[in-house]
Residue frames as a rotation matrix with the C-alpha (Angstrom) as fourth column:
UNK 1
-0.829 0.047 -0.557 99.33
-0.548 -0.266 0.793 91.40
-0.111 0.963 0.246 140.38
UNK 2
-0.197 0.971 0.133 96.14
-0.780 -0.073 -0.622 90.55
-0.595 -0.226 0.772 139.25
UNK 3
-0.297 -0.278 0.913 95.15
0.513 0.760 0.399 86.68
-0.805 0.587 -0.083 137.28
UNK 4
-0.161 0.271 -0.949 94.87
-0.919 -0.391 0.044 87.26
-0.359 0.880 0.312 134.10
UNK 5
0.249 0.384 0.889 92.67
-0.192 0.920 -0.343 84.86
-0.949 -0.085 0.303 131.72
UNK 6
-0.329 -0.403 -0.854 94.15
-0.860 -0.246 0.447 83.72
-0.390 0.882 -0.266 128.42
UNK 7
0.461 0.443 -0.769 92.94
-0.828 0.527 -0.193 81.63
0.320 0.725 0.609 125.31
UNK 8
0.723 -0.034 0.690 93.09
-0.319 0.870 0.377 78.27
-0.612 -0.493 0.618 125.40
UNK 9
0.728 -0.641 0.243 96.05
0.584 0.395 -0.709 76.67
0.359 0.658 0.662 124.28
UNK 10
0.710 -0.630 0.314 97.98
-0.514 -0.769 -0.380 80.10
0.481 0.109 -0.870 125.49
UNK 11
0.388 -0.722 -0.573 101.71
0.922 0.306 0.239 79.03
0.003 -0.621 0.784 126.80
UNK 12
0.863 -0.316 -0.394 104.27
0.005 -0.775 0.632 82.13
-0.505 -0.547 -0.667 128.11
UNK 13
0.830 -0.505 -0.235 107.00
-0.161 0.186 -0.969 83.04
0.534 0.843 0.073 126.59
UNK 14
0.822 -0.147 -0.551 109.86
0.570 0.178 0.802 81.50
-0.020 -0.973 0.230 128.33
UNK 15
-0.385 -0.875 0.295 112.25
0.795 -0.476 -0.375 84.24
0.469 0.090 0.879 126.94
UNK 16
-0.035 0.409 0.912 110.16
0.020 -0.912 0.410 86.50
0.999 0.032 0.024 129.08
UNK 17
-0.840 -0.167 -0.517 110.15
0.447 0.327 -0.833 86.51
0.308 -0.930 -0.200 133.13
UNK 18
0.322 0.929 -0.181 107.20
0.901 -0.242 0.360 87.61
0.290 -0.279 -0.915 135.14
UNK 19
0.144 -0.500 -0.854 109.89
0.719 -0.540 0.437 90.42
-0.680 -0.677 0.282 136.21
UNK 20
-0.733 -0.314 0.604 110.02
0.644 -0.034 0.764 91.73
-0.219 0.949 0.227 132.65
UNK 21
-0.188 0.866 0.464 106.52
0.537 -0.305 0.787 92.37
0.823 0.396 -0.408 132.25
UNK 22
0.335 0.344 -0.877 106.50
0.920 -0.318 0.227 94.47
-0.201 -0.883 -0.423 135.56
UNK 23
-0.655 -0.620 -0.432 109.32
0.384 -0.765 0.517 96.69
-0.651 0.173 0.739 133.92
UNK 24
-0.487 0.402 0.775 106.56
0.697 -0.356 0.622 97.39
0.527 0.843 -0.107 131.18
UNK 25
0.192 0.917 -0.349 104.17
0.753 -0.365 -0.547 100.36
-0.629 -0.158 -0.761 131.86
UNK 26
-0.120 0.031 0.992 103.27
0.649 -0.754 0.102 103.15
0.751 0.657 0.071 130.31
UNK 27
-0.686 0.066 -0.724 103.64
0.635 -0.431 -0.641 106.09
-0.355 -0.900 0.254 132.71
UNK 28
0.327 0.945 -0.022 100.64
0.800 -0.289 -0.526 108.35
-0.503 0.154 -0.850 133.00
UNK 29
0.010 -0.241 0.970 101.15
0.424 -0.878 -0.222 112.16
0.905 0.414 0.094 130.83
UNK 30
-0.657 -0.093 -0.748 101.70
0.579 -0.698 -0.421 114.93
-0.483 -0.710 0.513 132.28
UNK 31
0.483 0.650 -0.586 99.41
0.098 -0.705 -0.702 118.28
-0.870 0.282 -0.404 132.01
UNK 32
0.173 -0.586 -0.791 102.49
-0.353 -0.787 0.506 119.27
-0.920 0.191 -0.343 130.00
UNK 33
-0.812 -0.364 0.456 102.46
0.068 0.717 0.694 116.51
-0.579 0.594 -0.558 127.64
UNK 34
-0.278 0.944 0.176 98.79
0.756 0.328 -0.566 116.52
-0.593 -0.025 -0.805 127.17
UNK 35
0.742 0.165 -0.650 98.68
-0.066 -0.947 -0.316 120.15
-0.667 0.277 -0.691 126.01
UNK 36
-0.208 -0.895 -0.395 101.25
-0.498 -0.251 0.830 119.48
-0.842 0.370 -0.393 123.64
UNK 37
-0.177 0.615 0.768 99.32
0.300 0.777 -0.553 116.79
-0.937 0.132 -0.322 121.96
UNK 38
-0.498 0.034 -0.867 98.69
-0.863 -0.118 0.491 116.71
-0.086 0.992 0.088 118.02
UNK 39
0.382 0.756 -0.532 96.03
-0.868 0.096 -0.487 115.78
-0.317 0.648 0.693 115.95
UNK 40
0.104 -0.266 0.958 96.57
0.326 0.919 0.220 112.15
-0.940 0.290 0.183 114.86
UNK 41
0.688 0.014 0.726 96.02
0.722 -0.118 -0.682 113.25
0.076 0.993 -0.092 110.80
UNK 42
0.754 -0.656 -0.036 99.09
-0.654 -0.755 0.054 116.02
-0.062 -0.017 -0.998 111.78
UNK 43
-0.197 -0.819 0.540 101.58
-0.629 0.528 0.571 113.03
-0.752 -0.227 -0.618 112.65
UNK 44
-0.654 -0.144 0.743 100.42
0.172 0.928 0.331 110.26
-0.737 0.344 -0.582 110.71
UNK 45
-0.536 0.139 -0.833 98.56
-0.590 -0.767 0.252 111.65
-0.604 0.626 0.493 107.22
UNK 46
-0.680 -0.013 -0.733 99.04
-0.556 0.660 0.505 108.77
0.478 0.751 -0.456 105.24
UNK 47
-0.983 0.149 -0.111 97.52
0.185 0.820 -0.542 106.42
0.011 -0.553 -0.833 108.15
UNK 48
-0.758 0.536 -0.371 94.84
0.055 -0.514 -0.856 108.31
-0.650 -0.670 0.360 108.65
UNK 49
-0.051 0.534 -0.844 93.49
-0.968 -0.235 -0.090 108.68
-0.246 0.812 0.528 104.87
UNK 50
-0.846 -0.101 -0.524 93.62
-0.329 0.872 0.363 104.87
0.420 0.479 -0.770 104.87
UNK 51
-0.901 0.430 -0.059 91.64
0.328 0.587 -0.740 104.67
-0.283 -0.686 -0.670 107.49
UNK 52
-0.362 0.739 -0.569 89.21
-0.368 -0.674 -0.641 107.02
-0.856 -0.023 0.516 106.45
UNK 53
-0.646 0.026 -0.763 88.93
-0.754 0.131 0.644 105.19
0.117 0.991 -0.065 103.07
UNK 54
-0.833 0.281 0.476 87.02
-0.079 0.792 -0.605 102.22
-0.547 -0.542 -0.638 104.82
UNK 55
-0.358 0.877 0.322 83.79
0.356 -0.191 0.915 101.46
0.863 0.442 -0.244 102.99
UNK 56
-0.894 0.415 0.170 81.32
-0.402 -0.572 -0.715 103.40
-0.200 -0.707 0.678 105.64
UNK 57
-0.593 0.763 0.257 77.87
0.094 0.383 -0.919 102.53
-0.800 -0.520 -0.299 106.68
UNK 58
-0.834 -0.054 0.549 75.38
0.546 0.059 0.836 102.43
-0.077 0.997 -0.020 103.50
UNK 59
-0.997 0.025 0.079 74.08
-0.023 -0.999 0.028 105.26
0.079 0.026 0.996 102.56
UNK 60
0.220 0.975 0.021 70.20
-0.975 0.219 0.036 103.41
0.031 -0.029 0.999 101.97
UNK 61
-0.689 -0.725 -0.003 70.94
-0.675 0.641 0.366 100.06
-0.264 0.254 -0.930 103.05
UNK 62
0.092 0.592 -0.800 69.26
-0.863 0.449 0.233 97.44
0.497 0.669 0.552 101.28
UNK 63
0.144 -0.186 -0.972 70.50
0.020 0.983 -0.185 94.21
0.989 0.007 0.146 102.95
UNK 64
0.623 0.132 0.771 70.35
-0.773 -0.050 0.633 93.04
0.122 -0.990 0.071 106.86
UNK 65
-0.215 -0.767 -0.605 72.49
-0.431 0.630 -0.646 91.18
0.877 0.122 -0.465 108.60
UNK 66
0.734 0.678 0.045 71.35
-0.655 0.689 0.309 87.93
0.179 -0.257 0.950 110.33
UNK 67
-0.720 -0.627 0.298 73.14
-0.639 0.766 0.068 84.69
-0.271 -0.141 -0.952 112.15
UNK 68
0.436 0.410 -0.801 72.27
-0.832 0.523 -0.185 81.76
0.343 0.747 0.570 110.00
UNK 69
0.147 -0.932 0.332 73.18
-0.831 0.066 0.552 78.43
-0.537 -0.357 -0.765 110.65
UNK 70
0.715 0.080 -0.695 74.27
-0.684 0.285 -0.671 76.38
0.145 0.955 0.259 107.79
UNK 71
0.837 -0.463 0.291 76.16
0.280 0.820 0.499 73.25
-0.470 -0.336 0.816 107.37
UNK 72
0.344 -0.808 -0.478 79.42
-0.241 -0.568 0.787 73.53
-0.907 -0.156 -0.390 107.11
UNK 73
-0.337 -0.470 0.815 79.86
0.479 0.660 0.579 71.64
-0.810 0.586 0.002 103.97
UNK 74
0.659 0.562 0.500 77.70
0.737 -0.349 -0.579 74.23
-0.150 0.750 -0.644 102.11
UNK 75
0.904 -0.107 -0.414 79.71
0.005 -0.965 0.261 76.88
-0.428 -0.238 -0.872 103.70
UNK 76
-0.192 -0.905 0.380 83.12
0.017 0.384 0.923 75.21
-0.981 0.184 -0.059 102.42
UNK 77
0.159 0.408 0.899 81.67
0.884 0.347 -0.314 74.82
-0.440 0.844 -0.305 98.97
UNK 78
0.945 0.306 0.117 80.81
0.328 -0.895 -0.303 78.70
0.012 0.324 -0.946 98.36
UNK 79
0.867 -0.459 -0.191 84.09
-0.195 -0.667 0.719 79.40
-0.458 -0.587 -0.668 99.87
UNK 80
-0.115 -0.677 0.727 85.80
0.021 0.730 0.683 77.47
-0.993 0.093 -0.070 97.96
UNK 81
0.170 0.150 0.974 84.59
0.962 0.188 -0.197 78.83
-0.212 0.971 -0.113 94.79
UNK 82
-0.319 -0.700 0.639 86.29
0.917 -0.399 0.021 81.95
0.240 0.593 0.769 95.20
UNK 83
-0.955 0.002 -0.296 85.90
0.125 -0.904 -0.408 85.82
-0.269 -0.427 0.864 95.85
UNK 84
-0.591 0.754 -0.287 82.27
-0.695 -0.296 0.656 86.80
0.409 0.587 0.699 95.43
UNK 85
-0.934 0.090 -0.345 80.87
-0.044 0.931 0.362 83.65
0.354 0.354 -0.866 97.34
UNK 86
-0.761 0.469 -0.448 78.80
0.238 -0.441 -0.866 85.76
-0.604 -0.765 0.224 99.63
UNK 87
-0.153 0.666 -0.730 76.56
-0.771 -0.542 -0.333 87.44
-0.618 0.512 0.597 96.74
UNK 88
-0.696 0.097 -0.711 76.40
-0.339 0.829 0.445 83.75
0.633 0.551 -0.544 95.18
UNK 89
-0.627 0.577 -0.523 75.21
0.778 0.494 -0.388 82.22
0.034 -0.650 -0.759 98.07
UNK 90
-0.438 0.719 -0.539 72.45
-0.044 -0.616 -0.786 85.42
-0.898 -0.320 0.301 98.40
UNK 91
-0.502 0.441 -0.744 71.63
-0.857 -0.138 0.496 84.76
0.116 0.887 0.447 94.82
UNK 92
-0.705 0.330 -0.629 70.99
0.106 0.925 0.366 81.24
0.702 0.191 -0.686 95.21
UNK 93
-0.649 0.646 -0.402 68.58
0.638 0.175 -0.750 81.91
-0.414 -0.743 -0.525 98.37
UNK 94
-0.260 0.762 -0.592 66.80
-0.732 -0.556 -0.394 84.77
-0.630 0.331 0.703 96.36
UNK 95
-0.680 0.326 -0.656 66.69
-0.409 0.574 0.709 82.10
0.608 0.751 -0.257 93.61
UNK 96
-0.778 0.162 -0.607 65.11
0.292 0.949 -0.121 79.68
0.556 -0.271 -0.786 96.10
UNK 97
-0.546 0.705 -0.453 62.78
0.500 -0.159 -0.851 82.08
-0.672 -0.691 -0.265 97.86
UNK 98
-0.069 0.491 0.868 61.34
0.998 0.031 0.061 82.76
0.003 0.870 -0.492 94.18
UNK 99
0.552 0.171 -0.816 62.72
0.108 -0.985 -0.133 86.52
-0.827 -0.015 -0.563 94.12
């Protein structure tokens, strides 16, 4: 078996053996399975119209996205003042870049 690299901190579970996880796989399909196959939005309707509800890409977008790096004590501040802190904190920099 092959190492595998995990997050720091990661511990095993010790209700699990290394003999367990061998019993896992997923066996490959058959042709026959494959051809049987359905449409995700046939099985799962509901799942599917959630997903599809997502906000999507904007239609004319107006705003770019950029890595900034700010102190954290500003970032705690905004955040800390609640839903909306994003379009505060862009007001206050349009304020400050006299737009």
């Amino acid at each position: 078996m092959a190492s595998e690299t995990h997050a720091p901190g990661y511990v095993p579970n010790p209700n699990y053996t290394q003999e367990d996880w061998d019993d896992v796989h997923s066996p490959e399909l058959t042709d026959e399975q494959l051809a049987g196959g359905r449409p995700a939005v046939e099985v799962w309707p509901e799942l599917v119209e959630a997903v599809r509800k997502r906000r999507g890409p904007q239609k004319a977008p107006t705003k770019a996205q950029l890595t900034l790096r700010v102190d954290r004590e500003v970032i705690e501040a905004y955040r800390a003042s609640g839903a909306g802190w994003q379009v505060r904190m862009n007001e206050a920099l349009r304020k400050g870049a006299g737009l």
